[in-house]
BAROTI-915200 format. One line per field, with one value per residue (C-alpha): x, y, z. Coordinates in Angstrom, 3 decimals. Layout:
u c(X|...)
v c(Y|...)
w c(Z|...)
***
This chain:
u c(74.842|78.286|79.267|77.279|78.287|81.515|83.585|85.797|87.898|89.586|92.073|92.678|94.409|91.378|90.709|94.519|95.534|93.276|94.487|93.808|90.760|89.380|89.151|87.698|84.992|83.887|83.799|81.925|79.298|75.466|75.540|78.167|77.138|79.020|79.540|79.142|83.431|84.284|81.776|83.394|86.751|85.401|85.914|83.480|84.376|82.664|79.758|77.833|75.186|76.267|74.350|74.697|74.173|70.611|70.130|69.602|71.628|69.852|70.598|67.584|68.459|71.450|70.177|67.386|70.104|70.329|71.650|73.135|76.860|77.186|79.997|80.192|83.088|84.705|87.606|90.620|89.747|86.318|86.269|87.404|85.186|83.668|80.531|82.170|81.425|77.846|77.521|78.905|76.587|73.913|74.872|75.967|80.302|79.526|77.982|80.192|83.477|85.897|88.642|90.473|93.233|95.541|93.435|94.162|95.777|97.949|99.345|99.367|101.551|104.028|104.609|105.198|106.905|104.779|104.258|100.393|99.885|101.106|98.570|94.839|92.036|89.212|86.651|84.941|82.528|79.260|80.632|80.863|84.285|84.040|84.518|88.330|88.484|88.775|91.472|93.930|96.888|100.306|102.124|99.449|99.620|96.270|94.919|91.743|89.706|88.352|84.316|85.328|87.452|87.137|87.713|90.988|91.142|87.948|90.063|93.209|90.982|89.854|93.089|94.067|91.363|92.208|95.770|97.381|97.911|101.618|100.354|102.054|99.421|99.966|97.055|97.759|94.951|94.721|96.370|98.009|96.407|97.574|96.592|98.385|99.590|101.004|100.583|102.365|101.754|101.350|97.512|97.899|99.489|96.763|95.287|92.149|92.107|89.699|91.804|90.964|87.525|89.645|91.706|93.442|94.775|97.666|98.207|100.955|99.624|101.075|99.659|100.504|101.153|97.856|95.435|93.727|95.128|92.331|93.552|92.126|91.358|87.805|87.765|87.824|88.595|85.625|86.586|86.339|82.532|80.322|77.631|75.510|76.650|74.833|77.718|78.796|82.382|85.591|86.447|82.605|82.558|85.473|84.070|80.814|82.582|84.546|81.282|79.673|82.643|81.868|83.391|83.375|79.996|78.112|75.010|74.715|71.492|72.536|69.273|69.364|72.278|72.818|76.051|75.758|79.191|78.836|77.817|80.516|83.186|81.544|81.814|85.435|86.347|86.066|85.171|82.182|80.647|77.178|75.492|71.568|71.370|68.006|67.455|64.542|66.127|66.508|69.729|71.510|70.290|72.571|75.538|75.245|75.501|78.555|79.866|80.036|81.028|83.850|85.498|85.047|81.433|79.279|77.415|76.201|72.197|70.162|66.428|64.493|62.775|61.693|62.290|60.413|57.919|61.101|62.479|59.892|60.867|64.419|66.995|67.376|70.872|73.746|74.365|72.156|73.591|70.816|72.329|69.103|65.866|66.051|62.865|60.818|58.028|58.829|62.183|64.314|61.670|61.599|65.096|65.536|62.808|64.795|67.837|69.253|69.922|73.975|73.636|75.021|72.578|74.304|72.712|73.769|71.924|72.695|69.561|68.855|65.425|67.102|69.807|66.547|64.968|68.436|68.528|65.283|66.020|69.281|66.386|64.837|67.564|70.636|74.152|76.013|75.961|78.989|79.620|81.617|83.152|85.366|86.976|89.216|92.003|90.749|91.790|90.655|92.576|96.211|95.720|94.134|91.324|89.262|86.214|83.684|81.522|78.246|78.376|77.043|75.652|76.071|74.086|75.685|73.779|73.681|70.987|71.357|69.319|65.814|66.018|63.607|60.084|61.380|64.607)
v c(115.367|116.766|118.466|121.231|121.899|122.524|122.410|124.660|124.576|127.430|128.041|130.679|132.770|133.741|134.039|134.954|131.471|129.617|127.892|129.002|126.121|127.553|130.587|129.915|128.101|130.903|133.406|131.441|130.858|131.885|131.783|130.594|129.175|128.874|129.871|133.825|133.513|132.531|134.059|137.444|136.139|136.983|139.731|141.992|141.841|138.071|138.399|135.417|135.754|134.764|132.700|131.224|128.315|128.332|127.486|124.946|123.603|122.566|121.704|122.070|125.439|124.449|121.240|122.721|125.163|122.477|122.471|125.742|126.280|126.793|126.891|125.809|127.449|124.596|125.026|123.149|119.849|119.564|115.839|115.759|116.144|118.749|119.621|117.938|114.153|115.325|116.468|113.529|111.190|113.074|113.757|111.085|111.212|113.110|115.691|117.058|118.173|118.996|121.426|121.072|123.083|122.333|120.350|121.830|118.575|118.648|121.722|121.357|118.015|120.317|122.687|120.193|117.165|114.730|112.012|112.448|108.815|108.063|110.940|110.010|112.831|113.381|116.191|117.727|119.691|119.162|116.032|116.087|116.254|112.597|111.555|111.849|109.408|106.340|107.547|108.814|106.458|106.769|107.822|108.664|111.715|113.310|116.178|117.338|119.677|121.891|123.115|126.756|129.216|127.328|124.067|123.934|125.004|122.141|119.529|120.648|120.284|116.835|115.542|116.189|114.787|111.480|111.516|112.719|116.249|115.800|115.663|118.316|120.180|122.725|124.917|126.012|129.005|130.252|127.997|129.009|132.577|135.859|135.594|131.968|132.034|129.215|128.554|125.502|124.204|120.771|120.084|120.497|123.721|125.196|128.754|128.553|131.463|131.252|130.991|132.408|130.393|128.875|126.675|122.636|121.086|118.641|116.269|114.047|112.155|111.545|109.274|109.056|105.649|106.630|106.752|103.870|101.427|100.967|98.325|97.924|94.517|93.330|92.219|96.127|95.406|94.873|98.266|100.110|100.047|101.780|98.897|97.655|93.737|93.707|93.294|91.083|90.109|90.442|86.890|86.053|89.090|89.030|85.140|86.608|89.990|87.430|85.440|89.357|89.672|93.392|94.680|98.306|100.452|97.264|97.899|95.994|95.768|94.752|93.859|93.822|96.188|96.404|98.593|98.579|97.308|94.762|97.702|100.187|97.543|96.803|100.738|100.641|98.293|100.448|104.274|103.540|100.534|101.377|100.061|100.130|99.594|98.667|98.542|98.985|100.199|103.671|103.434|101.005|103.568|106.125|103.759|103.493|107.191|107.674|104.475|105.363|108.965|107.648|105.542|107.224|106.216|109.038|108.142|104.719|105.252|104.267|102.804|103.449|100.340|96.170|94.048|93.058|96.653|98.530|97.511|98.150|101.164|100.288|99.594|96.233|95.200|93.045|91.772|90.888|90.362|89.288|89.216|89.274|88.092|85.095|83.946|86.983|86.220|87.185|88.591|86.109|85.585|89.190|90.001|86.706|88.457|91.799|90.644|91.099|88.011|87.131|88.626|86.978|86.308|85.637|85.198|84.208|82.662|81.745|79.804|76.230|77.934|80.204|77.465|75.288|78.057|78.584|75.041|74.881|77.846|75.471|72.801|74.998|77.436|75.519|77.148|76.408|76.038|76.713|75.858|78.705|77.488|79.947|79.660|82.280|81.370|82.955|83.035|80.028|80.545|81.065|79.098|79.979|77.651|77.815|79.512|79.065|81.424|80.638|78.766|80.543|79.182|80.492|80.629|81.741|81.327|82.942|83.736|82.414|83.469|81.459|79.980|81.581|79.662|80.062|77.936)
w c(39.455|39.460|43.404|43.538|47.139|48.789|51.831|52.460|55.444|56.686|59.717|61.909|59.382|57.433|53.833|53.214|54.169|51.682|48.638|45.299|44.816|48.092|46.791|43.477|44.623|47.334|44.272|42.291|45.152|45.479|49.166|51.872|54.979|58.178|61.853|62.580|62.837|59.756|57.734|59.053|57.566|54.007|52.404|51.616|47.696|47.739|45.931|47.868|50.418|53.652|55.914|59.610|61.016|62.029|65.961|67.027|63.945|61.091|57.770|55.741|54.516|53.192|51.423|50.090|47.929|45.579|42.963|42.913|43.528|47.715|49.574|53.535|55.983|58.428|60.826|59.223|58.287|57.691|57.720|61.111|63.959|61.670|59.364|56.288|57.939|58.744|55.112|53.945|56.026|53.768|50.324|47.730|47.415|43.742|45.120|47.610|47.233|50.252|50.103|53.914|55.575|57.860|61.287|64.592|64.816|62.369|63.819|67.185|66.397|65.022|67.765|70.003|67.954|68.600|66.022|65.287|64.716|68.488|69.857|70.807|70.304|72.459|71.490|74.471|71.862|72.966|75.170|79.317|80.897|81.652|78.242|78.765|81.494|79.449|77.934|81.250|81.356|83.120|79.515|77.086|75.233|74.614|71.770|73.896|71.610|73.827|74.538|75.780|77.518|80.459|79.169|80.660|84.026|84.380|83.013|85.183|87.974|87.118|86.033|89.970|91.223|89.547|90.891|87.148|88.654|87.194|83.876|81.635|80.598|76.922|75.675|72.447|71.049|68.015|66.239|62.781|63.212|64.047|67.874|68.549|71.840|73.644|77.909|79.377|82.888|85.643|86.212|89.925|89.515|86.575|87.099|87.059|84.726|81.088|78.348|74.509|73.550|70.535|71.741|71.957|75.429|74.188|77.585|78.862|80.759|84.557|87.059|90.898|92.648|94.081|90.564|89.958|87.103|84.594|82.142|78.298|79.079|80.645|83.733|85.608|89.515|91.700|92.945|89.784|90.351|92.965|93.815|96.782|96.017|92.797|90.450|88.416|89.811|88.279|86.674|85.201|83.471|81.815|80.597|79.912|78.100|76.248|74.938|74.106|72.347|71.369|68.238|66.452|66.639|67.897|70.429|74.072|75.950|79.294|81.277|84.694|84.627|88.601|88.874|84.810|84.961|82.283|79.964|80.526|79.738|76.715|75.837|77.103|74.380|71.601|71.133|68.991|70.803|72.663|75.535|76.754|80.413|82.234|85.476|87.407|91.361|92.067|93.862|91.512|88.785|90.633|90.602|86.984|86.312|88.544|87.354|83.435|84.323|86.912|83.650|80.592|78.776|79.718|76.497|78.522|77.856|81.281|80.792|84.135|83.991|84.672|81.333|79.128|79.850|79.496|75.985|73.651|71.431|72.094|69.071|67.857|69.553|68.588|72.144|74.975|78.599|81.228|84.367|86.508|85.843|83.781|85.144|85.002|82.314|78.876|79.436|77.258|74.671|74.089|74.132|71.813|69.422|68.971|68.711|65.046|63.278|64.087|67.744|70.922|74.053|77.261|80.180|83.853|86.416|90.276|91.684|90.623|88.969|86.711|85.818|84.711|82.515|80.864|80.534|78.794|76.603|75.539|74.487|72.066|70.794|71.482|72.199|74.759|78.565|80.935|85.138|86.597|89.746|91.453|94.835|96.774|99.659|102.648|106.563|108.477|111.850|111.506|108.381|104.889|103.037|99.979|100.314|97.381|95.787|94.294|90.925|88.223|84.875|81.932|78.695|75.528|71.932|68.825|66.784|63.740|60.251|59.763|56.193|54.017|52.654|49.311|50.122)
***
């Protein structure tokens, strides 16, 4: 079927700024659909029926066109953070056909000579505040696209309250349109003033001696975390991390989660990694939501819940991390049954009765089994000594394919 639908995308100029292809295909169009905005960007000579965006979105209406010529409005580039990837997730390649403008991107890297390849985006559509906090470093220059008018007196305000209130703030609205309008500012010193409801915050980022130093690496300080003692420390989870090894758009039940710390660095990895956490306490439950807020995973899903009840009806992951309850009935066989063939299982265990169900588990599924041993140098008197913490064993297998009957 030759692309019977396409994409147009369309800055804040209007109709005026589109290319000639643009504006072919909107002539030749049935219907157009789009947001209320740029649908009143067309002329009124266009022939086509217009038609927004049902609410909540939906996009039946559109695909049910088919095959008739339609064309859909997008802000710049549709393929970016925009309705052209959702269409594409949908349609085969030959049946779409994308047409974008200049992204807000693309422009705001222009106004402000930054190299866009050195610039990290984080879109705040339909995302909480927090989702920017993974990505606050003492250097980093950030596009933010923004939610709303308000978007960026909230993020000024946050910014401070994580000790980069020197962080050059620049909201740019309007971009390429009639209206653009540019307002430059510190985040400490931010009015708290709504801007235009069309708009990008472009950061450099600032940090005080004061903000805390959240490395890319695993391993987050003990600190990092809010947790009762329930926490997997510092140096065994960066081992265990290690033996997740978590990799692009990969999915981590962590069972057990405590202070659902193993999780969030598993989501701090990579910006399309996912985590499950379980956990059955109230209070640790809290700790988890102000823990994945507090460093930049907000999307961090929490199960209210005792394995194995609590993961049926949960996706199949690619990692399992049990870091309590090794010997609660059912718990490894079931998270050894759902796990997709290639996973990783890891599991810890403190007491000599979990280390002798992990060592039975070895028996019939093999993989490996590892003897953490730390110590730490601690005051004895006016001297220091050794003082050793509880050895932990470790359990890390993979599940490999079962050969089929036929082989």
């Amino acid at each position: 079927m030759p692309a019977w639908l396409t994409v147009v995308g369309i800055g804040d100029d209007g109709f005026a700024g589109l290319g000639r292809p643009a504006r072919r295909a909107l002539l030749s169009a049935s219907v157009v659909y789009g947001g209320e905005r740029h649908l009143a960007m067309l002329p009124a000579r266009l022939a086509a029926r217009r038609a927004a965006w049902p609410r909540p979105f939906d996009l039946a209406p559109l695909l049910a066109e088919r095959p008739h010529a339609v064309c859909v409005l997008a802000s710049g580039d549709p393929m970016l953070f925009g309705v052209g990837a959702t269409l594409a997730r949908q349609l085969p390649a030959g049946e779409l056909r994308v047409l974008p403008a200049p992204s807000s991107l693309s422009l705001a890297a222009a106004r402000l000579g930054w190299p866009l390849q050195e610039v990290a985006t984080v879109s705040l559509v339909g995302r909480p505040l927090a989702a920017l906090n993974a990505h606050l470093h003492d250097g980093a220059r950030l596009f933010v696209l923004s939610a709303d008018g308000r978007t960026p007196a909230a993020l000024a305000a946050s910014l401070d309250a994580r000790g980069f209130g020197a962080t050059c703030m620049t909201v740019l609205e309007h971009l390429g349109g009639e209206l653009e309008r540019r307002v430059d500012g510190r985040a400490d010193q931010w009015p708290a003033g709504e801007m235009a409801a069309l708009n990008l915050i472009a950061l450099d980022c600032r940090a005080s001696p004061q903000a805390p130093r959240l490395p890319l690496t695993c391993g987050l300080p003990d600190d990092a975390f809010i947790h009762d003692g329930q926490l997997t420390k510092r140096d065994v989870r960066a081992i265990t991390l290690a033996r997740l090894a978590p990799a692009p758009g990969e999915l981590l039940w962590d069972v057990g989660a405590g202070s659902g710390s193993i999780g969030i660095e598993w989501m701090r990895a990579h910006p399309s990694c996912r985590a499950i956490a379980i956990e059955a306490h109230e209070a640790r439950q809290r700790f988890i939501g102000q823990n994945r807020d507090a460093l930049g995973v907000p999307g961090l899903q929490l199960v209210a819940g005792r394995a194995p009840e609590a993961l049926r009806g949960l996706p199949a992951p690619h990692a399992v991390f049990i870091g309590g309850g090794v010997t609660e009935p059912g718990v490894l066989d079931t998270c050894w049954s759902q796990l997709r063939d290639g996973g990783r299982l890891v599991a810890n265990a403190v007491t000599l009765q979990g280390e002798a169900v992990l060592a039975a588990w070895r028996e019939r599924h093999g993989g490996t089994l590892t003897r953490i041993a730390l110590a730490h140098a601690q005051p004895l008197g006016g001297f220091d000594t050794w003082r050793q913490a509880l050895p932990i064993t470790l359990l890390d297998v993979t599940k490999h394919p079962q050969p089929s009957s036929d082989s």
